[in-house]
C-alpha positions in Angstrom: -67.3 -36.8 101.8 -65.0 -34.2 99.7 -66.2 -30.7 100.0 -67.6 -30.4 96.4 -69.6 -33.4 96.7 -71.2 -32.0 99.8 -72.2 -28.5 98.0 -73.8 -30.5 95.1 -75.9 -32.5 97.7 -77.1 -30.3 100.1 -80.9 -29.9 99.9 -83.3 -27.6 102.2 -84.8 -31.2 104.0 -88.4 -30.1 104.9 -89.5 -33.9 105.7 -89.6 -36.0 108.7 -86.6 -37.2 110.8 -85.8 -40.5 112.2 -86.2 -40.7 115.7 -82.1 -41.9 116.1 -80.4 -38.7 118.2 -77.9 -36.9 116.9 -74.6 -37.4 119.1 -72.9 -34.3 120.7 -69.9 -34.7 118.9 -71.5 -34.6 115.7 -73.3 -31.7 117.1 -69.8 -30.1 118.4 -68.3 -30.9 114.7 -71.4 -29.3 113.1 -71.0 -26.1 115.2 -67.0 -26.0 114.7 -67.4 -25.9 111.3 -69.9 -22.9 111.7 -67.8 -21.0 113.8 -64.7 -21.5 111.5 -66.2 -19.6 108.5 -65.1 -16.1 107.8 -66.2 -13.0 110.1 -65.8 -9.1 109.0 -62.9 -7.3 110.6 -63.0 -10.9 113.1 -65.6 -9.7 115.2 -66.8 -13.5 115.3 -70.6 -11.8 116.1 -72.3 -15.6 115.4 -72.7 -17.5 118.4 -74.3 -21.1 118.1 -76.6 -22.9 120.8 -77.1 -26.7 120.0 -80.6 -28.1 121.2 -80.9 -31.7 121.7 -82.9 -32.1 124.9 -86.2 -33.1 124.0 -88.1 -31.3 126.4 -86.2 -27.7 125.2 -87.0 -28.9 121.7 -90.6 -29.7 122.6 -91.1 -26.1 124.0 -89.6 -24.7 121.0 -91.5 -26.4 118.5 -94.8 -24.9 120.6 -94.1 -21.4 119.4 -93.0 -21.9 115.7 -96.3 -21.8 114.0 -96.6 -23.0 110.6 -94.6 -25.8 112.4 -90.6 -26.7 110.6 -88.5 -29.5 111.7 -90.8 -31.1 113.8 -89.9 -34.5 114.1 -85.9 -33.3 114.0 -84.1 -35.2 117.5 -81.7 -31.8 117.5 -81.3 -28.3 116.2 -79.1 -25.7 116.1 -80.2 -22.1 117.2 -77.7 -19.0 115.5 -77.8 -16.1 117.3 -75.8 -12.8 116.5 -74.5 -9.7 117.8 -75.1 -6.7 115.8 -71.6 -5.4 116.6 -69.7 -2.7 114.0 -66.6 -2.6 112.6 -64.9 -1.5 109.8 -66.0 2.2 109.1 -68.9 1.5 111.3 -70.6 -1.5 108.9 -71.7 -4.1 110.4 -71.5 -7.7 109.3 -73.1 -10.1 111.2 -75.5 -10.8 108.7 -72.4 -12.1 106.2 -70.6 -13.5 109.5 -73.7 -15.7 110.7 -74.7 -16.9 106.8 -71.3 -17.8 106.5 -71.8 -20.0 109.5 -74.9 -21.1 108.5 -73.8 -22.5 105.0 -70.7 -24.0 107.0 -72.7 -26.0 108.9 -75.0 -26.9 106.3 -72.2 -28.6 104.6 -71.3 -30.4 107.4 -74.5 -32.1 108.5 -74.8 -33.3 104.8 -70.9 -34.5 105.2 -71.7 -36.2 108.7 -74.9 -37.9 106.8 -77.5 -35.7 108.4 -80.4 -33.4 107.1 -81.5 -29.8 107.6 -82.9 -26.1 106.6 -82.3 -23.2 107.2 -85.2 -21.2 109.0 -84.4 -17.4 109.2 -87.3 -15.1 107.7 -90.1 -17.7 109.2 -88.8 -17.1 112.6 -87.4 -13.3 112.0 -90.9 -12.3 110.6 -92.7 -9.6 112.2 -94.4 -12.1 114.2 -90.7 -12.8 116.4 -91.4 -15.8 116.9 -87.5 -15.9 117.5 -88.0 -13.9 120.3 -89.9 -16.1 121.8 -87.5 -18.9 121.0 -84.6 -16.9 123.0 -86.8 -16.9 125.7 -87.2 -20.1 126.1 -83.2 -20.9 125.2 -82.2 -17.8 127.9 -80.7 -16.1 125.4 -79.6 -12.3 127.1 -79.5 -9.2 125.6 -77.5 -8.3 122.6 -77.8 -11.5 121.2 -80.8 -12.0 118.4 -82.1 -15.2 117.3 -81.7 -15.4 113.6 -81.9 -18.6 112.2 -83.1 -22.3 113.6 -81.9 -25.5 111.7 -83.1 -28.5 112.6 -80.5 -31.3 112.3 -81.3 -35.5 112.1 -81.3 -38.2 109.2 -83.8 -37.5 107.0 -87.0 -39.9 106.7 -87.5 -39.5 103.2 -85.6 -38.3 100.2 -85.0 -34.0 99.6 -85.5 -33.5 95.9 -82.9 -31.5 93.8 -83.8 -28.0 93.4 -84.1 -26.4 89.8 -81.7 -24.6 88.9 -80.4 -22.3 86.0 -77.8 -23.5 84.0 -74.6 -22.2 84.8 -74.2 -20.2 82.0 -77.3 -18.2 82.5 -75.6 -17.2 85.9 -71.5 -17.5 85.6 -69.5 -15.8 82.9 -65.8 -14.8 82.4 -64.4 -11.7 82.2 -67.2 -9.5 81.1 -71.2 -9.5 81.8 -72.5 -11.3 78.4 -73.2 -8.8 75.5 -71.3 -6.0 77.2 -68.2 -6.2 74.9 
């Protein structure tokens, strides 16, 4: 699948998965092309853990209530490092959304289905936390984001979206010249 065509159809999948696993080195491409995007000032601060152990996903799906990616026979876990760099910004928030849309386009490429899960999990509930625990995560890492990875069940509908001239211009912000 050409890049382009993979942008276009990538959905947020919020249905059920087929039971068929996910094989580690689609999983291993999937996280390669996470950890390939871009990081600020290369501090690589995203890290990637790849469940696919049904008894670790089990566990997980105890703690993340209103349940997501339930039926999902994998999922990837991003975790990052809150690590500075230039002039003391840091961007690990840019360096793991990079990674995240990376790999977003790759499970659609591979034929696969996801979502991406960051403020259900990072809400003040930290249910996240609780996720590391049960993933071993140490300290200094932060779970961020939890996308569940299979073949979709069912069909993701196409967002709405704004045509693109309501949202791209050229050269000048419309009506300012």
């Amino acid at each position: 699948m050409q890049v382009l065509e993979a942008i276009r159809n990538r959905r947020s999948y919020r249905g059920k998965f087929l039971p068929d696993p996910v094989p580690r080195q689609d999983l291993t491409a999937i996280m390669e092309a996470g950890l390939a995007a871009p990081s600020g000032c290369n501090k690589q601060t995203t890290s990637l853990l790849a469940v696919d152990d049904p008894e670790v996903l089990r566990k997980l799906r105890q703690v993340i209530t209103p349940p997501v990616g339930e039926t999902a026979p994998a999922a990837i876990c991003v975790l990052t490092q809150r690590i500075n760099a230039y002039r003391d910004r840091c961007f690990a928030v840019q360096d793991y959304s990079a990674a995240i849309e990376n790999m977003l386009l790759a499970i659609v490429a591979l034929g696969y289905q996801s979502c991406w899960y960051e403020g259900h999990i990072t809400d003040d509930d930290r249910i996240c936390d609780q996720m590391a625990r049960i993933l071993g995560v140490p300290e200094g890492y932060e779970l961020v984001c939890f996308l569940p990875v299979g073949r979709a069940a069912g069909e993701a509908a196409p967002p709405r979206k704004k045509a693109f001239e309501a949202r791209a211009w050229f050269n000048c912000f419309p009506g300012e010249r």
